[in-house]
Residue, then its C-alpha position, 0 to 999 in steps of 0.5 A: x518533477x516529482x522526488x529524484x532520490x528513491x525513498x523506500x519504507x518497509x512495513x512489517x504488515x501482510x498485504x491485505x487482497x481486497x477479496x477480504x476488505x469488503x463485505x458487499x460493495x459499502x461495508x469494511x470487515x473488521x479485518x481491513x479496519x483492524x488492517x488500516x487502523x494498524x497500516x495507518x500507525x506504521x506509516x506514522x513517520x513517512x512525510x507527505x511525498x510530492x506528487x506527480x508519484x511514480x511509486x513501487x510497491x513490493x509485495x511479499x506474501x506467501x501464497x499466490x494471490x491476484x496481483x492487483x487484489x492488495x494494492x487498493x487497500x494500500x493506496x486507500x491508506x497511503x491516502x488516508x494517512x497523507x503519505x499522497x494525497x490522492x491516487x488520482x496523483x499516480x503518473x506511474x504504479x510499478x508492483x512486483x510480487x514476491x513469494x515469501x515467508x516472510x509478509x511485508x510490503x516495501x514502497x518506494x517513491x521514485 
């Protein structure tokens, strides 16, 4: 059921809170288009994953935001870009936050 191997992938990208994603309920700001449009290049060479997922994503950022607030523009994208084919796929979404300097999100697929 599902990948035994953990596969893990970095991406040099600040994780986007989706405070900033949206302009009311229906229009993306140019920030997360400009966000996604670069996220989708990133994941370019990560293969579709089989589902059920049990994913971890870590994210690095530097000020204290929301836990939750990044993770449906990552997932959105994951989706976008047919790394998963759906979140409705997701059996397990362990997230960690990590104050950093350093912006990077890290995703593994368990």
């Amino acid at each position: 059921m599902g990948n035994t191997t953990p596969k893990e992938y970095e991406i040099d990208i600040n994780p986007l809170s989706i405070n900033g994603a949206w302009v009311g309920r229906r229009f993306k700001t140019p920030k997360y288009k400009k966000w996604t449009e670069y996220m989708l290049w990133l994941l370019k060479s990560v293969k579709p994953q089989e589902k059920p997922y049990r994913i971890e994503i870590d994210l690095y950022i530097a000020m204290l935001m929301d836990i939750d607030n990044p993770i449906k523009p990552i997932l959105d994208t994951l989706t976008k870009s047919g790394v998963i084919e759906d979140d409705r796929y997701i059996e397990k979404l362990t997230i960690r936050k990590i104050v950093s300097k350093d912006k990077k999100i890290v995703i593994r697929f368990t």
